[in-house]
One Martini backbone bead per residue (centre of mass of N, CA, C, O) as a GRO file, in nm:
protein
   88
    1UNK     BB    1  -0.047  26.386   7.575
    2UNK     BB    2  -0.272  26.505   7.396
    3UNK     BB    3  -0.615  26.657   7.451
    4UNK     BB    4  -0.893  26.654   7.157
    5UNK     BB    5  -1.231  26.777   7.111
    6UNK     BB    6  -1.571  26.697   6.977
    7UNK     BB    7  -1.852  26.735   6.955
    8UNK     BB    8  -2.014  26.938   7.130
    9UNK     BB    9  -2.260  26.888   7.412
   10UNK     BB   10  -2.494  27.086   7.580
   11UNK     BB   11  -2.603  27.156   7.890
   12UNK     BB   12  -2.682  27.236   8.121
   13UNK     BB   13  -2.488  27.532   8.197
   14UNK     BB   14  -2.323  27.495   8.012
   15UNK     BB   15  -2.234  27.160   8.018
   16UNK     BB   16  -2.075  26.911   7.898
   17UNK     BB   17  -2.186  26.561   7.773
   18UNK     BB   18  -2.072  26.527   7.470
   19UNK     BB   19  -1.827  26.382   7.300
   20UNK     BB   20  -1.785  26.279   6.970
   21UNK     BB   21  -1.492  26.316   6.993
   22UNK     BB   22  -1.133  26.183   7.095
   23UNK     BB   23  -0.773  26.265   7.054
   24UNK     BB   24  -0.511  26.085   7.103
   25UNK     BB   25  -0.297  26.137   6.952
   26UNK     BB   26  -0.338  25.849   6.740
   27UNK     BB   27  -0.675  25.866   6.839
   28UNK     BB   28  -1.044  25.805   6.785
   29UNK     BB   29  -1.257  25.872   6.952
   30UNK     BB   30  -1.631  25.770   6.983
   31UNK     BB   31  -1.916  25.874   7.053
   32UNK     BB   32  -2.310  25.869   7.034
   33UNK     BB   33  -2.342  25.750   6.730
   34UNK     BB   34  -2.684  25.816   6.600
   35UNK     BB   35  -2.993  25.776   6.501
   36UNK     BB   36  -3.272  25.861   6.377
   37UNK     BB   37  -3.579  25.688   6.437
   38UNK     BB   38  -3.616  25.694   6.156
   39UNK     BB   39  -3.631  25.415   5.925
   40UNK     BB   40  -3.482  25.201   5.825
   41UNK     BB   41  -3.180  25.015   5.892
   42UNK     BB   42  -3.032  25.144   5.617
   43UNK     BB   43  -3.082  25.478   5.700
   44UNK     BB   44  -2.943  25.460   5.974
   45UNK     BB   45  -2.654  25.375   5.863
   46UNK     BB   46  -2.625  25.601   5.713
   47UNK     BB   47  -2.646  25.821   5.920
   48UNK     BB   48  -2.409  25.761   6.085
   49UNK     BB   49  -2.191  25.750   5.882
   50UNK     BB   50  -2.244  26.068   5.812
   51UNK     BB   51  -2.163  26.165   6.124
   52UNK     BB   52  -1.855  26.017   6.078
   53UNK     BB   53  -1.783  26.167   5.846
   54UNK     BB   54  -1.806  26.484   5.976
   55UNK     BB   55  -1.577  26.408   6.236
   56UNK     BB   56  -1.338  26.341   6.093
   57UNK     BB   57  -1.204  26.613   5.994
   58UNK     BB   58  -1.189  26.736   6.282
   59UNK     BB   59  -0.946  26.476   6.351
   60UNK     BB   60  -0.733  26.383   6.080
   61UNK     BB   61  -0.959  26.152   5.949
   62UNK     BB   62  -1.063  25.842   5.818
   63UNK     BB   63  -1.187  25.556   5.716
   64UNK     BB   64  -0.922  25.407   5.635
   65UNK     BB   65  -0.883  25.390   5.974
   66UNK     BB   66  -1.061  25.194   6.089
   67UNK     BB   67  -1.055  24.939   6.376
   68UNK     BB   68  -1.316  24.988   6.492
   69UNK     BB   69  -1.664  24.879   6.554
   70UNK     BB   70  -1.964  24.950   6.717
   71UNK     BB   71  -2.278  24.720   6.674
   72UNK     BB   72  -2.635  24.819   6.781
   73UNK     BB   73  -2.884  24.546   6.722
   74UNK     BB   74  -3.230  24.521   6.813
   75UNK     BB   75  -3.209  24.295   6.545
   76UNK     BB   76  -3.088  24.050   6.397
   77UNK     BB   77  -3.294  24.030   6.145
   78UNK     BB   78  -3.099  24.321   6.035
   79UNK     BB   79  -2.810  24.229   5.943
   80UNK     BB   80  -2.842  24.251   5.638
   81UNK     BB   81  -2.906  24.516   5.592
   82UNK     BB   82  -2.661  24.682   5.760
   83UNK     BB   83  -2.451  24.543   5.579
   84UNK     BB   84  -2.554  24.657   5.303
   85UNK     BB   85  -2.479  24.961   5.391
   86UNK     BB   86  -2.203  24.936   5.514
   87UNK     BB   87  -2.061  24.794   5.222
   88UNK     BB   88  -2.156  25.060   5.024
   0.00000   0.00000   0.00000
């Protein structure tokens, strides 16, 4: 089964050091999609979103097809702003 990477982040040496996207048969596994530091927790939730929307047509896939998502926020009493930009 062929493995196709995306989203590559190049280090010293012109090293690859993270591949934002990484599909393997029909699976697309995503890392360290993460917001700029600036803005409360809706707009961050937001900008992930927009980042990880931007990955998805790279891989041949959309939002209808996510089966999991990984969601660390740094402070629980954030969970309802995330969820309502999440939700929208």
């Amino acid at each position: 089964m062929s493995i196709t990477r995306h989203g590559i982040t190049d280090g010293p040496h012109g090293r690859a050091i993270v591949r934002r996207a990484v599909v393997r048969g029909d699976t697309v596994y995503l890392c360290g999609v993460t917001p700029d530091p600036a803005g409360d927790i809706g707009s961050r939730t937001k900008h992930v979103l927009n980042r990880i929307d931007h990955l998805q047509p790279q891989t041949s896939t959309d939002k209808s097809k996510r089966l999991m998502v990984a969601v660390w926020l740094s402070d629980r009493r954030r969970f309802e702003a995330h969820n309502a930009a999440w939700n929208a």
